[in-house]
C-alpha positions as CSV (number, residue, x, y, z in Angstrom):
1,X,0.0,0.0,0.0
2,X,2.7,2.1,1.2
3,X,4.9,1.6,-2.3
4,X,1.7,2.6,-4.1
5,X,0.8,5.8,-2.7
6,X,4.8,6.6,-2.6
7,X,4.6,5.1,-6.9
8,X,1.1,7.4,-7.2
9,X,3.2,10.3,-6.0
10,X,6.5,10.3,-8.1
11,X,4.3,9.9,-10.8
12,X,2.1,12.8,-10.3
13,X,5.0,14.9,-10.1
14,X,6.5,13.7,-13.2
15,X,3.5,14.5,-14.9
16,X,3.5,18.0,-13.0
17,X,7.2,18.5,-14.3
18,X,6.6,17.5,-17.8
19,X,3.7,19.9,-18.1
20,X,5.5,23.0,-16.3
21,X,8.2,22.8,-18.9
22,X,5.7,22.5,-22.1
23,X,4.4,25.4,-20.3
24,X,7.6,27.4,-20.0
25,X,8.3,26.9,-23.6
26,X,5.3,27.6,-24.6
27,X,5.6,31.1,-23.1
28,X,9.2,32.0,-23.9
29,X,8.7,31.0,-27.7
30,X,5.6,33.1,-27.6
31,X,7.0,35.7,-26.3
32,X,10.5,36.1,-27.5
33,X,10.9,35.7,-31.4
34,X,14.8,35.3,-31.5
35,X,15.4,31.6,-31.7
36,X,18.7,31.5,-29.7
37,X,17.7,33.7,-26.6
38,X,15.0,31.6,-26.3
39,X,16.8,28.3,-26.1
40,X,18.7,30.0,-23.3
41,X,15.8,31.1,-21.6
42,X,14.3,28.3,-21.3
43,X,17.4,26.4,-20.6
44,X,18.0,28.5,-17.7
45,X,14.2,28.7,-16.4
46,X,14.0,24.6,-16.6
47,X,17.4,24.3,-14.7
48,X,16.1,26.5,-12.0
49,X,12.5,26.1,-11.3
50,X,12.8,22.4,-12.4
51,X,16.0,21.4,-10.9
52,X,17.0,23.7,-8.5
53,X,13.7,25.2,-7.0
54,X,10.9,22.5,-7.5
55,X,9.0,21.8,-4.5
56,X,8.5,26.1,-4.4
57,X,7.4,26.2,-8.0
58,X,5.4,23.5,-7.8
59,X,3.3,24.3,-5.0
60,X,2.9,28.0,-7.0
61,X,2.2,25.9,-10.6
62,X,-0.6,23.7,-8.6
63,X,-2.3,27.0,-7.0
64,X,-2.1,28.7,-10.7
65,X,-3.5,25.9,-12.2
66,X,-6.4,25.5,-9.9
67,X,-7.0,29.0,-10.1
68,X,-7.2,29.2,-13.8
69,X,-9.7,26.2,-13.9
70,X,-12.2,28.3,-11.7
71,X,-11.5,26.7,-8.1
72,X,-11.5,30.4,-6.7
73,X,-15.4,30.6,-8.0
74,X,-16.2,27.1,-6.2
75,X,-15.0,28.5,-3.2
76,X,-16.8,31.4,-3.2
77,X,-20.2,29.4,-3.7
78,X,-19.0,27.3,-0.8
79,X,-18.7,30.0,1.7
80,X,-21.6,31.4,0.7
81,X,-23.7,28.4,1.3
82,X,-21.8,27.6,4.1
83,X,-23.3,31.7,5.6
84,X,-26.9,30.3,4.5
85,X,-27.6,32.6,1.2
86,X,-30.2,31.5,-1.0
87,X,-29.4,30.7,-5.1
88,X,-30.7,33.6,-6.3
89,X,-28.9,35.5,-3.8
90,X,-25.7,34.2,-5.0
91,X,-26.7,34.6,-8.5
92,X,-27.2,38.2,-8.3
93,X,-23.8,38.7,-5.8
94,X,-22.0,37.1,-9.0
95,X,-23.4,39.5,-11.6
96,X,-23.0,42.1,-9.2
97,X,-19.0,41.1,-8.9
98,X,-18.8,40.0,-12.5
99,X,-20.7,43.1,-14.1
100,X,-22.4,42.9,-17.8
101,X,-20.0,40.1,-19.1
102,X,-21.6,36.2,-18.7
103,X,-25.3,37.9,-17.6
104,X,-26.9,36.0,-20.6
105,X,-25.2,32.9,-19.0
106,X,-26.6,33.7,-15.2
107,X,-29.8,34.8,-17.0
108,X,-30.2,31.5,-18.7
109,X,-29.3,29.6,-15.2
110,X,-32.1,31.2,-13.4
111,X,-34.7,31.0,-16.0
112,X,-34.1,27.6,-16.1
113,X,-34.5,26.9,-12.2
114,X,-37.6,29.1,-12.3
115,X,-39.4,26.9,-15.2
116,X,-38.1,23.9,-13.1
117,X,-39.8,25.5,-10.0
118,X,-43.1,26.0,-12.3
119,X,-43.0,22.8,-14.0
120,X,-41.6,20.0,-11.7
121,X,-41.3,17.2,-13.6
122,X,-40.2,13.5,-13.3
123,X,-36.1,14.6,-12.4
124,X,-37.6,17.6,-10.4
125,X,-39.2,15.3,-8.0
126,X,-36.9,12.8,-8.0
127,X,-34.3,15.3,-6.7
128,X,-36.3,17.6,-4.1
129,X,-39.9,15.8,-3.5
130,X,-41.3,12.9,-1.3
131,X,-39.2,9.8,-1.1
132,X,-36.9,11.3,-3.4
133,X,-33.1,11.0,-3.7
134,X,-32.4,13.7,-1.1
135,X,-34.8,11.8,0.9
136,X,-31.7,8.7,1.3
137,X,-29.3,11.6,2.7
138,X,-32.0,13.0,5.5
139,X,-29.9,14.4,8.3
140,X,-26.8,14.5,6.1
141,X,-25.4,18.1,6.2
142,X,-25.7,20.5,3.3
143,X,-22.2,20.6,2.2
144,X,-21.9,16.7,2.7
145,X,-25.3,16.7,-0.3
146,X,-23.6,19.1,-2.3
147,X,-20.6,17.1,-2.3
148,X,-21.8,14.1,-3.4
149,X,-23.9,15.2,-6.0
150,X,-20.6,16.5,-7.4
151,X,-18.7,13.7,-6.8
152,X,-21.5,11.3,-8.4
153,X,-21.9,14.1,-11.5
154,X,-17.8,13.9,-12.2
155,X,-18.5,10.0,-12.1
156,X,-20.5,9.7,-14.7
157,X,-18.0,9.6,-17.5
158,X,-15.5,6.3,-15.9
159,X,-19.1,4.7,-14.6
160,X,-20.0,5.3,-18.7
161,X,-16.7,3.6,-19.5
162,X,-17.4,1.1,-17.0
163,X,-20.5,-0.3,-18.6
164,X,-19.8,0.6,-22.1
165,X,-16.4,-0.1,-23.5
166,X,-16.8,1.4,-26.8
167,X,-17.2,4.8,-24.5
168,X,-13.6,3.9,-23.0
169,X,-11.9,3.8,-26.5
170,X,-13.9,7.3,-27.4
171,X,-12.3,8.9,-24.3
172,X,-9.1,7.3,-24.7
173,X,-8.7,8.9,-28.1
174,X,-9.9,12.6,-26.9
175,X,-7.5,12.2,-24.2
176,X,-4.6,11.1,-26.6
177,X,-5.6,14.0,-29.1
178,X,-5.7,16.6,-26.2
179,X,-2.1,15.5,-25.0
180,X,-0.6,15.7,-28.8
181,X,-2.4,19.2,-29.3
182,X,-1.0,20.4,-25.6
183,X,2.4,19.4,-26.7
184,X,3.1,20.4,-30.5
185,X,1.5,24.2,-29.3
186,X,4.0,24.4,-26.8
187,X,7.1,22.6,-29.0
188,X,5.7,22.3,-32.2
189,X,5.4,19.0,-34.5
190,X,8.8,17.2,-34.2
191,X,9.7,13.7,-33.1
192,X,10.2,15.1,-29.2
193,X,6.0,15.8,-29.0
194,X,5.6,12.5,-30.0
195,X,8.0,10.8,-27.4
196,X,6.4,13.7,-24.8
197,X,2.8,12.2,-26.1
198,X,3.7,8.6,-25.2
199,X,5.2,9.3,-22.3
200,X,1.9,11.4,-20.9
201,X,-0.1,8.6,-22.5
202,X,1.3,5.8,-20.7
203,X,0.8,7.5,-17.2
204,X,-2.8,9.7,-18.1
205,X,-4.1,6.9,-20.1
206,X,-2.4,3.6,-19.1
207,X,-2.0,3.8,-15.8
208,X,-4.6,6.2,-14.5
209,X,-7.4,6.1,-17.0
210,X,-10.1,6.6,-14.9
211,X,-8.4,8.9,-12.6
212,X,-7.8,11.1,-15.8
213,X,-11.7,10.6,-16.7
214,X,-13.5,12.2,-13.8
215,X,-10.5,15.2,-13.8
216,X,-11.1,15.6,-17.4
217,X,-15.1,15.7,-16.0
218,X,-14.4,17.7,-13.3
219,X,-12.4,20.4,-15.4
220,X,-15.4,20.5,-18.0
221,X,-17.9,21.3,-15.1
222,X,-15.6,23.8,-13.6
223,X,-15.2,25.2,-17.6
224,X,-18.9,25.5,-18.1
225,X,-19.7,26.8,-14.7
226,X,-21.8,23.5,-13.7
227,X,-20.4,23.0,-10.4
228,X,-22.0,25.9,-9.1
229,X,-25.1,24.9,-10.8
230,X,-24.8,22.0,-8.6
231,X,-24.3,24.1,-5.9
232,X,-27.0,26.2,-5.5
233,X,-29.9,23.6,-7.1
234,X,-28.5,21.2,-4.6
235,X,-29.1,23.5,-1.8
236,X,-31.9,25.3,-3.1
237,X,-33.9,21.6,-3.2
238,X,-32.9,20.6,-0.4
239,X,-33.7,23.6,1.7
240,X,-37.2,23.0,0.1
241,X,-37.5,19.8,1.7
């Protein structure tokens, strides 16, 4: 048990280490034109954040990434839960924060949970009604609902390639396409982004396939803003109840 969580480990930071240096040549050749400064600009910011300074830049990579996929805006949904606001609270606090840009989006959002109010119909009373699912989790805290429902949503995808293996090989071959894209942007197409593409293949698709699934899930949700859709209908239902 012990040599697999120490294995799960060195590989997640090889895997954080291959994609920090795609990223930092992908920002130096954007950035600087001449070919040769370049090469020694990035040959000097691999040996030191890579070599030299790691564990500090890879703490500060994580915390970028995470902020960059929206975690900041999952957080602020959990607080606010957390202090008791209501969704349409929330809703207007974002478009109060975020202004005129993505109103059509929150718009959309709360039109929808009003015809759902209006209308509820068969997954409407499956989720918030009488001897529905909620009704399983009674006396389960909020936050404990709201996670799950997450955690089942991000779930679907492996649980898909689970039961249906053609599903497995569809996913496999986004993933494999997303990794070769990733890579030739950030060194362009040589025979290095296709040793770089094997090499992310074998741990994101070989080893951790399903691992990869529900992240690759999870960073959709957070792209399209449905984890705080899950937020707030999972709270608004259940304070319904």
């Amino acid at each position: 048990m012990d040599f697999t969580i120490l294995g799960f480990g060195a590989d997640f930071n090889l895997i954080l280490k291959i994609f920090f240096v795609l990223a930092i040549i992908a920002f130096i050749r954007q950035k600087v034109t001449h070919n040769k400064f370049a090469l020694f600009l990035i040959t000097i910011s691999i040996v030191a954040m890579v070599f030299l300074f790691w564990p500090l830049f890879r703490t500060a990579y994580i915390i970028y990434t995470l902020l960059a996929i929206g975690v900041a805006g999952i957080l602020v949904d959990f607080f606010f839960i957390s202090a008791g606001g209501s969704a349409e609270e929330m809703m207007g606090n974002k478009m109060n924060t975020h202004g005129t840009p993505g109103g059509l989006e929150h718009r959309a959002r709360d039109k929808a949970m009003q015809s759902a109010r209006k209308r509820p119909g068969r997954w409407f009373f499956m989720m918030g009604q009488r001897g529905g699912i909620f009704s399983v989790f009674k006396g389960v805290p909020l936050l404990a609902k709201i996670l799950i429902v997450t955690v089942l949503a991000v779930l679907i995808v492996p649980g898909a390639m689970i039961a249906f293996p053609i599903v497995k090989y569809v996913i496999m071959a986004i993933l494999v396409f997303f990794i070769y894209e990733n890579t030739s942007q950030a060194i362009g197409n040589n025979v290095l982004t296709f040793i770089i593409t094997g090499v992310l293949s074998y741990f994101l698709i070989y080893k951790y396939l399903y691992l990869t699934a529900s992240l690759m899930m999870f960073y959709l949700f957070l792209g399209f803003g449905l984890v705080s859709v899950f937020f707030w209908g999972t709270s608004t239902l259940s304070r319904k109840k």
